[in-house]
C-alpha positions as CSV (number, residue, x, y, z in Angstrom):
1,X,18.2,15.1,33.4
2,X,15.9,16.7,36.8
3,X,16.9,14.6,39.2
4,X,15.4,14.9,43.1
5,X,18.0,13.8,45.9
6,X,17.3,14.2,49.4
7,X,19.7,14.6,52.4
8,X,19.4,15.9,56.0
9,X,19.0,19.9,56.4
10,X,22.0,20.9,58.7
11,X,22.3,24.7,58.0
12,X,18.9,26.9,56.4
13,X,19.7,28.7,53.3
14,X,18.9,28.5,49.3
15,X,21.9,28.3,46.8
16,X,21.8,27.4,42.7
17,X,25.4,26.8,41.8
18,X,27.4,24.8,39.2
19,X,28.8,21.4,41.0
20,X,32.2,21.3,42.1
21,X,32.6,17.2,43.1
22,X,35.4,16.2,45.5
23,X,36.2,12.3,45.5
24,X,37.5,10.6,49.0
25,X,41.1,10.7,48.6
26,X,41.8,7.3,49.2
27,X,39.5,6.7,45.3
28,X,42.2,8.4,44.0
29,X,45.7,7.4,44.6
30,X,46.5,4.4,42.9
31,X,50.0,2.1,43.6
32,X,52.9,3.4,41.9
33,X,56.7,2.6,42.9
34,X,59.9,4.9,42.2
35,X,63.2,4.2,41.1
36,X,66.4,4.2,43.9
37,X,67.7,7.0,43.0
38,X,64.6,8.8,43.5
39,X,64.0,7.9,46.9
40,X,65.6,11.0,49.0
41,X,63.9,13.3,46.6
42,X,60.5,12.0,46.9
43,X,60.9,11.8,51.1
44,X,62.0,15.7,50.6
45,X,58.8,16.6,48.4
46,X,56.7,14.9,51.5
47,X,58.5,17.1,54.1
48,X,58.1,20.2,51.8
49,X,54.1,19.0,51.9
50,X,54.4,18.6,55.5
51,X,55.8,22.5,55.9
52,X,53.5,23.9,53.4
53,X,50.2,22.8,54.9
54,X,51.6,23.8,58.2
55,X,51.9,27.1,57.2
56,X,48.6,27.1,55.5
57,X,46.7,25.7,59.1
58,X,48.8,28.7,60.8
59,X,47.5,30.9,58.5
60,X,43.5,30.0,58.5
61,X,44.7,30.2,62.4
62,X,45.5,33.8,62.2
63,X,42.3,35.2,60.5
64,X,40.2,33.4,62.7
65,X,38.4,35.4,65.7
66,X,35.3,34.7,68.1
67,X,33.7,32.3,68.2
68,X,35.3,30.5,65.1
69,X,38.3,30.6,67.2
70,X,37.1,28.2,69.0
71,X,34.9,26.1,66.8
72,X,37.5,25.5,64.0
73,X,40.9,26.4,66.3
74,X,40.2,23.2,68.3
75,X,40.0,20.9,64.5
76,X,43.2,22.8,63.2
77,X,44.9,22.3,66.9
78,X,44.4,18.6,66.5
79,X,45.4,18.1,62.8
80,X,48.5,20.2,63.8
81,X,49.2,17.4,66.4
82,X,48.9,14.4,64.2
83,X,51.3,16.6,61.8
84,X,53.5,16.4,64.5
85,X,53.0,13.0,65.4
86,X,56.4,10.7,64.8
87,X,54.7,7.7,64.1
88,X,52.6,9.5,61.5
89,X,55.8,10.8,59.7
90,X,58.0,7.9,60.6
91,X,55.9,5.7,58.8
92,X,55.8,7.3,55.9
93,X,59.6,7.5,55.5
94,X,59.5,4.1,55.7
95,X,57.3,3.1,53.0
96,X,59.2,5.2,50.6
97,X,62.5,4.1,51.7
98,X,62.0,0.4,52.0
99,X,59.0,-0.2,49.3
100,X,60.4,2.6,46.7
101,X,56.6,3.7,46.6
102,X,55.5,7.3,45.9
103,X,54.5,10.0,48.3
104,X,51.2,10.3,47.3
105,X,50.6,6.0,47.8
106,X,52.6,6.1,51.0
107,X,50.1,8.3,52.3
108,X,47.1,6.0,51.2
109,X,48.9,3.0,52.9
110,X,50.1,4.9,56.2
111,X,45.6,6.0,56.3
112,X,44.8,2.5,56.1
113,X,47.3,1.6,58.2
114,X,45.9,3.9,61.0
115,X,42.5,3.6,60.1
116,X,42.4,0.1,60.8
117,X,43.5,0.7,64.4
118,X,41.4,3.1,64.9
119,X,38.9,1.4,63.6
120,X,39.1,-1.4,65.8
121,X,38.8,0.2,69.5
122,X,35.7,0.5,71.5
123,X,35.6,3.6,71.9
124,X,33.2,5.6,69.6
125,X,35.4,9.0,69.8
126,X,38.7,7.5,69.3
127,X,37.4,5.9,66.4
128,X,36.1,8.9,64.4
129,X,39.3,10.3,64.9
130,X,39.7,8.4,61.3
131,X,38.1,11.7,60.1
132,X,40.8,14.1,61.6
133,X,43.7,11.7,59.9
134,X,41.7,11.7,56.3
135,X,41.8,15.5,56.3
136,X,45.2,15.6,57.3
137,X,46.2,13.2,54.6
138,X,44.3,14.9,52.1
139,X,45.7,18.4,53.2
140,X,49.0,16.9,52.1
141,X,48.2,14.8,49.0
142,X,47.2,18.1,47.9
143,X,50.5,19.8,48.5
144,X,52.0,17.5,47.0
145,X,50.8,18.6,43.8
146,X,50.8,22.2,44.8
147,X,46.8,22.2,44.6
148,X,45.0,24.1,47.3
149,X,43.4,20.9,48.7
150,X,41.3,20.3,46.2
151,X,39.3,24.0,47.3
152,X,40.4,26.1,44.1
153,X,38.1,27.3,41.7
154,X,34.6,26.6,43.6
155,X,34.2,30.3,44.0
156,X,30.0,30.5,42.5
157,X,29.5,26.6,42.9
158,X,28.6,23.8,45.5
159,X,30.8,21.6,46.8
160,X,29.6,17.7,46.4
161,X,32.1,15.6,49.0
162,X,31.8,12.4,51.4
163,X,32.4,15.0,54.1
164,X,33.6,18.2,55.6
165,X,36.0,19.3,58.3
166,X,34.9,21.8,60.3
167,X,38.5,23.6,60.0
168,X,37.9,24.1,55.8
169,X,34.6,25.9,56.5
170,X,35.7,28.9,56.7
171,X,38.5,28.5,53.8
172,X,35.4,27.5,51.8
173,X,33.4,30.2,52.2
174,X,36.0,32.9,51.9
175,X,37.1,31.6,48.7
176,X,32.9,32.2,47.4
177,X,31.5,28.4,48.0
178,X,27.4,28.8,47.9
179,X,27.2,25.8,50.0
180,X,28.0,22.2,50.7
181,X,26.4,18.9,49.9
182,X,27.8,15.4,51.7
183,X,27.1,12.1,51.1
184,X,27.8,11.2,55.0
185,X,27.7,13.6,58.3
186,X,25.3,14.7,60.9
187,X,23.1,17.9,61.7
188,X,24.7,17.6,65.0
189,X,28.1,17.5,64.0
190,X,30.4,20.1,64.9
191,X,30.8,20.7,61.4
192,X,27.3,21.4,60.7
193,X,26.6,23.7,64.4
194,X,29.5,25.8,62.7
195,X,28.2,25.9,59.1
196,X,25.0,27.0,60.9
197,X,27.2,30.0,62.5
198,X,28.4,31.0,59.2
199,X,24.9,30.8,57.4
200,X,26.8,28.0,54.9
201,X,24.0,26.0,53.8
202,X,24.6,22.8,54.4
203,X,23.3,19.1,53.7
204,X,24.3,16.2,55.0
205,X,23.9,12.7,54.9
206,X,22.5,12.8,50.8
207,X,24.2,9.3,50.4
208,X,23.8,9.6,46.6
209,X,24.6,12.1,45.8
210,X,28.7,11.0,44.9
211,X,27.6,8.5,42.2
212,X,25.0,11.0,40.4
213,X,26.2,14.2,40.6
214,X,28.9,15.2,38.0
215,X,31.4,18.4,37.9
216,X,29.4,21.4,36.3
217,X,25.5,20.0,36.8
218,X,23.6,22.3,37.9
219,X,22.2,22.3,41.3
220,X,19.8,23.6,44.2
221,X,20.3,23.2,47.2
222,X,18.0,23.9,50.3
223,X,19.6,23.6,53.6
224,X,16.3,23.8,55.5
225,X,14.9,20.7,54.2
226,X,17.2,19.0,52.8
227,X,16.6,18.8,49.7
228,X,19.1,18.7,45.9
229,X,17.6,19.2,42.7
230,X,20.0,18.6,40.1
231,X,19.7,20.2,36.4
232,X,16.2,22.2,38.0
233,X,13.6,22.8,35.6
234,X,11.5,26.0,35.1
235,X,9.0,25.4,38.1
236,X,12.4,24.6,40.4
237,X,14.2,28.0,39.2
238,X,10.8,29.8,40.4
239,X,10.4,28.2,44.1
240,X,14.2,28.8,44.4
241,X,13.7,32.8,43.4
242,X,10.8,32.5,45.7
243,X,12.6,30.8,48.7
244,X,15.5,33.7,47.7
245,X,12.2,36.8,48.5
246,X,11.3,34.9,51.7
247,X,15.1,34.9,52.7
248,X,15.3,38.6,52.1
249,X,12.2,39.9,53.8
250,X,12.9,37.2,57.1
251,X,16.6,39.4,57.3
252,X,14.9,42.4,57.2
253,X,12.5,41.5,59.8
254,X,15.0,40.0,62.3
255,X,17.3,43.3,61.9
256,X,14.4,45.4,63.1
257,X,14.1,43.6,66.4
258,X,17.3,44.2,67.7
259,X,15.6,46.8,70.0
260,X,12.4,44.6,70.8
261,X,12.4,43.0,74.4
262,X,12.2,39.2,74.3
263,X,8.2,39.2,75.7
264,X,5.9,36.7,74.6
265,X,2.6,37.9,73.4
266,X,0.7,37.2,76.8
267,X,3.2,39.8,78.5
268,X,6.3,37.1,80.1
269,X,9.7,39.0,79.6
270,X,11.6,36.1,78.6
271,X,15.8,36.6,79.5
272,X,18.1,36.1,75.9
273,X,21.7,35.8,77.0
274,X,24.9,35.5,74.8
275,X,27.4,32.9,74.3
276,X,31.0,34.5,73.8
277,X,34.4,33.9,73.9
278,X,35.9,37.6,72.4
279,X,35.9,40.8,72.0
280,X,33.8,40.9,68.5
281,X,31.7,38.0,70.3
282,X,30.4,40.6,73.4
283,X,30.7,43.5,70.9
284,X,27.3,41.4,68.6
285,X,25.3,40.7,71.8
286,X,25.7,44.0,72.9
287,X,24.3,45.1,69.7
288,X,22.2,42.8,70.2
289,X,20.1,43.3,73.1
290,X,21.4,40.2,75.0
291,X,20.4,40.7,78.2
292,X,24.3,39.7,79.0
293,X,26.8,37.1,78.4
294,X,25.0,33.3,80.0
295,X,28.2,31.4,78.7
296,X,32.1,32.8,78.4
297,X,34.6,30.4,77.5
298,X,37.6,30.9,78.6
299,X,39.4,27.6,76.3
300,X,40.6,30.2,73.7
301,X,43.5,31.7,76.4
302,X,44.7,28.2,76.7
303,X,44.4,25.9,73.2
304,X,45.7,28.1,70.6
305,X,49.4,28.8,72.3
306,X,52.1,26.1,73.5
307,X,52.2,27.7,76.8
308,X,49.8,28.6,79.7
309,X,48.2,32.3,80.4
310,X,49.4,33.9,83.7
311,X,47.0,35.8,85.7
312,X,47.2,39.2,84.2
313,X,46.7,38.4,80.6
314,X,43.6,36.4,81.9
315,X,42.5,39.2,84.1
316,X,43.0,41.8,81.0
317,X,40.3,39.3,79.0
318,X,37.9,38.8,81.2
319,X,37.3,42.7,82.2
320,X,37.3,43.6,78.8
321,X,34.3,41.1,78.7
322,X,32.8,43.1,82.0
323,X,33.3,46.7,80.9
324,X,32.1,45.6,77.6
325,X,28.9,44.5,78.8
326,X,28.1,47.7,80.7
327,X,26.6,45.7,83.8
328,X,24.9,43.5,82.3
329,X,25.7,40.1,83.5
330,X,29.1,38.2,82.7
331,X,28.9,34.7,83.5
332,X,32.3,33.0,82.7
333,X,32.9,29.5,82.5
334,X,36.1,28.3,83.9
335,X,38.0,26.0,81.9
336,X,36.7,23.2,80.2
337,X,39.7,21.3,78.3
338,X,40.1,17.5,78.0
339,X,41.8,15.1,76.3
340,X,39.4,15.8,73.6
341,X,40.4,19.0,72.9
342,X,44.2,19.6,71.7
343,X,46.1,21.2,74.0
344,X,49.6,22.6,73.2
345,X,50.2,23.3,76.5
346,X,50.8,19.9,78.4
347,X,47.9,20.7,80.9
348,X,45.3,17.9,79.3
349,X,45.7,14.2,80.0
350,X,46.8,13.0,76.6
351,X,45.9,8.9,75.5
352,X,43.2,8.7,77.8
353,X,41.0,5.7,77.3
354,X,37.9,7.4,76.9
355,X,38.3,11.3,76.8
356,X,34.4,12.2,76.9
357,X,34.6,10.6,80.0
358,X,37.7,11.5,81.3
359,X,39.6,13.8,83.3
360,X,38.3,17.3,82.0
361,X,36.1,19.9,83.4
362,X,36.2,21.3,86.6
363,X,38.1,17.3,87.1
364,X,40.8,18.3,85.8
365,X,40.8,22.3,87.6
366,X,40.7,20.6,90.5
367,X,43.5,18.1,89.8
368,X,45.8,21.0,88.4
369,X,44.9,23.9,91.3
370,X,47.8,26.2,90.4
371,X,46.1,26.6,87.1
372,X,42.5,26.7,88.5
373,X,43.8,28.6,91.6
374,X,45.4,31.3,88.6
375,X,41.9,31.4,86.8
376,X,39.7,32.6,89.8
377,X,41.9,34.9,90.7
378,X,41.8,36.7,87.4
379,X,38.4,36.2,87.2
380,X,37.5,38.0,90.7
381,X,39.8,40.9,89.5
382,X,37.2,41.1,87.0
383,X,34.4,40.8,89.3
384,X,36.0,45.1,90.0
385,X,34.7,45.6,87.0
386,X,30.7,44.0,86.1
387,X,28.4,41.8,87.1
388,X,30.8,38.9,86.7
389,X,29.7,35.2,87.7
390,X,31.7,32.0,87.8
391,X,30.4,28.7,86.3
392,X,31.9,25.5,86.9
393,X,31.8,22.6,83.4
394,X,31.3,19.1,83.9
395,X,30.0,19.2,87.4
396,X,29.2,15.8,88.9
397,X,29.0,15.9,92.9
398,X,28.3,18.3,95.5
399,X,31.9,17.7,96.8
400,X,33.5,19.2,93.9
401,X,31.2,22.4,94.1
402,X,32.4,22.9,98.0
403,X,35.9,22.7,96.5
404,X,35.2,24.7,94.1
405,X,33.9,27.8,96.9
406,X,36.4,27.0,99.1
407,X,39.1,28.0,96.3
408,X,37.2,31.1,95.6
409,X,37.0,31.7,99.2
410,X,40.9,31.5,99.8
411,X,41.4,33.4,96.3
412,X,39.3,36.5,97.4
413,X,40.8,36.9,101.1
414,X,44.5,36.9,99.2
415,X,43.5,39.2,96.6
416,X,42.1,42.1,98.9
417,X,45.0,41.6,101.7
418,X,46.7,42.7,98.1
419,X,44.9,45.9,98.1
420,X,42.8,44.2,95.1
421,X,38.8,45.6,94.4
422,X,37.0,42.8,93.8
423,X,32.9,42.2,94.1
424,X,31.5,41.8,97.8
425,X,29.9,38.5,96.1
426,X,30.5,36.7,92.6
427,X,27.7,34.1,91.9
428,X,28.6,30.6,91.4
429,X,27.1,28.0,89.0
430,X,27.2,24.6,87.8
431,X,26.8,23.4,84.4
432,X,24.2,20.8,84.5
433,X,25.4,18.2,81.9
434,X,26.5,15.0,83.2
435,X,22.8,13.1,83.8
436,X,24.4,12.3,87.2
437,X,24.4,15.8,88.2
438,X,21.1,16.4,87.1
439,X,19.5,13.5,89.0
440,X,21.1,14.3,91.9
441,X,20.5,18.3,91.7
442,X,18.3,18.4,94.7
443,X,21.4,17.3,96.9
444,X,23.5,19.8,94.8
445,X,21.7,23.0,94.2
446,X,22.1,24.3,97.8
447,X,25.9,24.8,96.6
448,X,25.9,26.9,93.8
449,X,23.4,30.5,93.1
450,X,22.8,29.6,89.6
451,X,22.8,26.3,87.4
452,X,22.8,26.0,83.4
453,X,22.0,23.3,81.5
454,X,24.8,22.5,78.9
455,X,22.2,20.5,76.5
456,X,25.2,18.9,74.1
457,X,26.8,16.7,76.8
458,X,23.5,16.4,78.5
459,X,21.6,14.5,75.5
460,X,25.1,12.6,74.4
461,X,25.6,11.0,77.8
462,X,22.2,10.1,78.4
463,X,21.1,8.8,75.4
464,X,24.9,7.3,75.0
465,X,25.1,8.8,71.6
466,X,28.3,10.4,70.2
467,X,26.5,13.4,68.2
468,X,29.1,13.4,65.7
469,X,29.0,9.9,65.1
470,X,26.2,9.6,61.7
471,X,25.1,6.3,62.8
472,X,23.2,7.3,65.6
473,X,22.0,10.5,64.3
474,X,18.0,10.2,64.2
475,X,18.9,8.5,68.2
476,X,20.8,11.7,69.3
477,X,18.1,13.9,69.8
478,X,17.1,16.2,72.5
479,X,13.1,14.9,71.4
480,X,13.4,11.8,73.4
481,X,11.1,11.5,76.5
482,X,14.3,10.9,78.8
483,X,15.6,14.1,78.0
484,X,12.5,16.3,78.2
485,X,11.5,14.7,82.0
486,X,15.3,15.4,83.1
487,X,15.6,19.2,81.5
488,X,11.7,19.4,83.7
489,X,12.8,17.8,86.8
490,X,16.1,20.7,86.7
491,X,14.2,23.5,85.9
492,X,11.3,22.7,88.3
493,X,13.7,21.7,91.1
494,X,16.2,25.5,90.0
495,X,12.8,27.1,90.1
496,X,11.2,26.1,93.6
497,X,14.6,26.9,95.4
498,X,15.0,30.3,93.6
499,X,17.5,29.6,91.8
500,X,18.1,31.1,87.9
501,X,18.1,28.3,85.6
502,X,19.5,28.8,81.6
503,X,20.1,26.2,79.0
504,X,23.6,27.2,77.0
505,X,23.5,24.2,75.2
506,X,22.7,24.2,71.3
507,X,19.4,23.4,71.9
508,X,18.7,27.0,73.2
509,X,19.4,28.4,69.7
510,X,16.9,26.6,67.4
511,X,13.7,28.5,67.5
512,X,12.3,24.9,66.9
513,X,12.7,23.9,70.3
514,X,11.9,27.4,71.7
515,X,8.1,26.6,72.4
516,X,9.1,23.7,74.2
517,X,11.6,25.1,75.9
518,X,9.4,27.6,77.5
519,X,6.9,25.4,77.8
520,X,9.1,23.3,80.4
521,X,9.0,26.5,82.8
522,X,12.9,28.3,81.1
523,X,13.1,31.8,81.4
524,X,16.8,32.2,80.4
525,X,17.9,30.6,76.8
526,X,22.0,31.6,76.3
527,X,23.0,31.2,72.7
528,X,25.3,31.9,69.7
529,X,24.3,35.4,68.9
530,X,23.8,34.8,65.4
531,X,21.1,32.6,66.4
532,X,19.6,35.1,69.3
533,X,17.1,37.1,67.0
534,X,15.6,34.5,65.3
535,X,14.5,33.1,69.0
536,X,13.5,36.5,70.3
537,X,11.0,36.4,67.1
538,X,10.0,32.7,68.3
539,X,9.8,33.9,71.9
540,X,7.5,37.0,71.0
541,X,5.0,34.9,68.9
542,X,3.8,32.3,71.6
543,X,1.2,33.0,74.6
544,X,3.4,31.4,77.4
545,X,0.5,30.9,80.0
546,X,-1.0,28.2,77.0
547,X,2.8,26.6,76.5
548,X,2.8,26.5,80.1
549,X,-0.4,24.7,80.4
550,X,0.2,22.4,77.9
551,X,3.3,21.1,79.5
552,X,1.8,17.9,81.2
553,X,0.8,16.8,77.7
554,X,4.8,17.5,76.5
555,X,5.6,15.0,79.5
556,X,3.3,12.5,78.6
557,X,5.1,11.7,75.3
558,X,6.3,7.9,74.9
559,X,8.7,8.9,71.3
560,X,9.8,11.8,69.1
561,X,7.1,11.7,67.0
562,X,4.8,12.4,69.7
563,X,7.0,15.2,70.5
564,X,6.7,16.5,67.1
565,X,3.2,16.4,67.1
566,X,2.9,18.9,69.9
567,X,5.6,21.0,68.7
568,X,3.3,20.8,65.5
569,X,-0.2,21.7,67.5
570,X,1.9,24.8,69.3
571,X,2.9,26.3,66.5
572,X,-0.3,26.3,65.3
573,X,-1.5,27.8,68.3
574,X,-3.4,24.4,69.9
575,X,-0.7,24.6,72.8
576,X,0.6,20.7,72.2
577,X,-0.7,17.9,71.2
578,X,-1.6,15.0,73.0
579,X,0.5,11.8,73.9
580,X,0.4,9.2,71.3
């Protein structure tokens, strides 16, 4: 029977498929004890789990490239870890040994044993850890029974789950999933900005979807807006063949204006810069027509090994990225590690309290400066070979930005006594992302040559809103008032002292914000470069002088749905709408 369900739109795209449901892995396991004698064997079948979805995470590792490097590396880095993890293992030993139960409801008990901790700290991002250990466990209940984590056989058809892990994406998606429908999630997740890379559609947050949709109904799925039709009828078949025309002729549009400038239609050239973090990454912009690279992370050199880069392998990366950009400008970020992020390599903080707000960033360059000492070296090697600039993460006073130059100071002096060519000057920025930072940019700005505004951190620590956390996700949004005053007061303040100002956050890649954006005085957006045409096409469709002028309005909001409104009125060409 036609049934309607409707979700959150997390990644565009159309898909009918045949549904391929996926139960939480805790629904399924029920108790079951073993005999004695069975006990060794059974703790052996766990280890040979444990080694076979090892090798499987090393494996995903080892196809991955770009950008997905560092999207899903980061997800399979951590669940790695907890792999590792003695307690973890430990544990689980334990329960077979002592209460003779089975792998499969050790595994259940040793989740809810761990979930419950987590569960019970304050912090927000310690406690949706729970999500890395679910996968995990559900990685090796899978292996257990030699299945292929429940994945096999949804080649043609949509997945129906609780939730996805960023890290089975892209194992999802080779192996011929249309797309994927969750019960639970948010648009903002990292899952979903990934699924968005890989043109997955994706819906999230359909919270019925698990107790009416069966294996084999048929489905539609639109990631735009959200909406599931399950069994479709005649009139849904034909909007979904229609939605499939529009798809079609909107590629072949975007493909011809790779060789368009980014101008808006009253004449404004309008600067489109590429994030990156390889080869293939700078290889796409240039294609492209980025008008460089805004945002270079240099995290891939240092999470996916167990030890740390010296400074010729680092040197070797980054002028690649500066002869592959043929002048055009380079702007690498130095690195931006935590105790978020896994690290291999012993250079993080590890059980920090509160790891958002910990010791990472340009904090934690400045706490290790042999390592941060090792990085701007390389990194003014490079400067021999491009345009190359320097930007700084997680800035937060003007004191760490004079530390900052003085380093790069005492780096360039050593590295032509050593007969190096290096650039007579390499700009130097600050990411704008702790609210801090921004408030205080007027005392700051006279430090750096450049700022950009990392949007993701910006928006989470001033509205105090983890975005992967689905509770808060109609509150994490960059429409709030708060956030469009302090993204005005930045660029306006970047603007009057001459400085270049770019948003790199992922706010800069939705052509929904784009009028806004440029209404708010940006001239430099830096973005994913799968994203980069369909924001040229924005950029070239708006008069800028009326976005411009429409502005105060935009400022005047009092809540998002005044913000909508003029987003609403621009694209229709009124310019904004006025506060509510």
């Amino acid at each position: 029977m036609r049934q309607v369900l409707l979700g959150h739109g997390a990644s565009r795209g159309n898909a009918l498929g045949r549904a391929r449901v996926r139960l939480p892995h805790a629904l399924e396991v029920a108790e079951e004890h073993i005999a004695a004698d069975a006990v060794e064997a059974e703790i052996e079948r766990l280890h040979e789990a444990i080694v076979v979805v090892q090798a499987e995470m090393q494996a995903t590792r080892q196809r991955l490239h770009g950008a997905l490097a560092h999207e899903v590396g980061e997800f399979l880095d951590m669940h790695a870890l907890l792999l590792d993890d003695p307690e973890l293992l430990q544990g689980l030993d334990t329960l077979i040994r002592q209460g003779r139960y089975s792998a499969d409801y050790a595994l259940r008990l040793q989740r809810d044993r761990l979930a419950s901790v987590f569960e019970a700290m304050d912090d927000a991002y310690l406690r949706s850890r729970i999500d890395d250990i679910d996968h995990v466990i559900g990685r090796l209940h899978a292996a257990l029974h030699r299945r292929d984590a429940d994945l096999q056989g949804v080649a043609g058809e949509i997945l129906v789950t609780d939730n996805v892990a960023p890290s089975e994406l892209v194992q999802l998606q080779a192996q011929g999933v249309l797309a994927i429908v969750t019960a639970a999630g948010s648009t903002l997740s990292h899952s979903a900005i990934l699924a968005r890379s890989l043109h997955l559609p994706l819906v999230v947050g359909a919270a019925q979807a698990l107790q009416t949709v069966n294996d084999g109904d048929v489905l539609v799925v639109d990631g735009g807006s959200g909406q599931l039709v399950v069994e479709p009828g005649a009139d849904d078949l034909r909007a979904h063949r229609q939605r499939l025309r529009e798809e079609k002729r909107e590629r072949k549009q975007l493909y011809r204006l790779r060789r368009e400038p980014s101008r808006t239609l009253d004449g404004a050239d309008i600067k489109l810069y590429a994030n990156a973090e390889s080869r293939e990454d700078v290889a796409e912009a240039h294609a492209l027509g980025a008008a460089g690279v805004g945002l270079y992370r240099t995290e891939f050199l240092f999470l996916q090994r167990s030890e740390l880069p010296d400074e010729e392998e680092q040197f070797r990366a980054y002028r690649d990225v500066a002869i592959g950009m043929t002048g055009r400008a380079v702007t690498i970020r130095t690195l931006d590690v935590g105790a978020d992020k896994a690290d291999r390599t012993g250079l993080a903080l590890t059980n920090e309290p509160n790891p958002a707000l910990g010791v990472r960033g340009v904090r934690l360059s400045l706490a290790r400066r042999d390592v941060f000492e090792t990085q701007l070296r390389a990194i003014l090697r490079a400067s021999g070979y491009g345009a190359v600039r320097i930007l700084v993460p997680m800035v937060t006073t003007r004191e760490e930005m004079l530390a900052v130059k003085r380093l790069i100071q005492r780096a360039g002096e050593q590295l032509r006594r050593e007969g190096h060519e290096i650039a007579e000057r390499v700009p130097l920025g600050a990411m704008i992302e702790v609210p801090a930072a921004a408030i205080a940019l007027p005392s700051l700005i006279g430090t750096v040559d450049f700022i950009s505004i990392g949007t993701n951190d910006l928006v989470q620590y001033l509205l105090a809103t983890d975005r992967g956390n689905e509770a808060l996700a109609e509150l994490h949004t960059p429409m709030h008032p708060a956030v469009l005053r302090l993204l005005s007061d930045v660029i306006r303040i970047a603007r009057r002292r001459g400085k270049p100002v770019a948003v790199c956050g992922e706010m800069a890649g939705d052509p929904l914000f784009t009028p806004l954006l440029l209404a708010l005085g940006l001239e430099e957006f830096s973005l994913h470069p799968g994203t980069l045409l369909e924001v040229r096409r924005a950029i070239r469709a708006y008069d800028l002088a009326g976005l411009r002028a429409g502005a105060r309005a935009l400022l005047r909001a009092r809540d998002r749905d005044a913000i909508e409104d003029w987003l609403r009125a621009a694209n229709t060409g009124g310019g904004g709408a006025p506060p509510r």
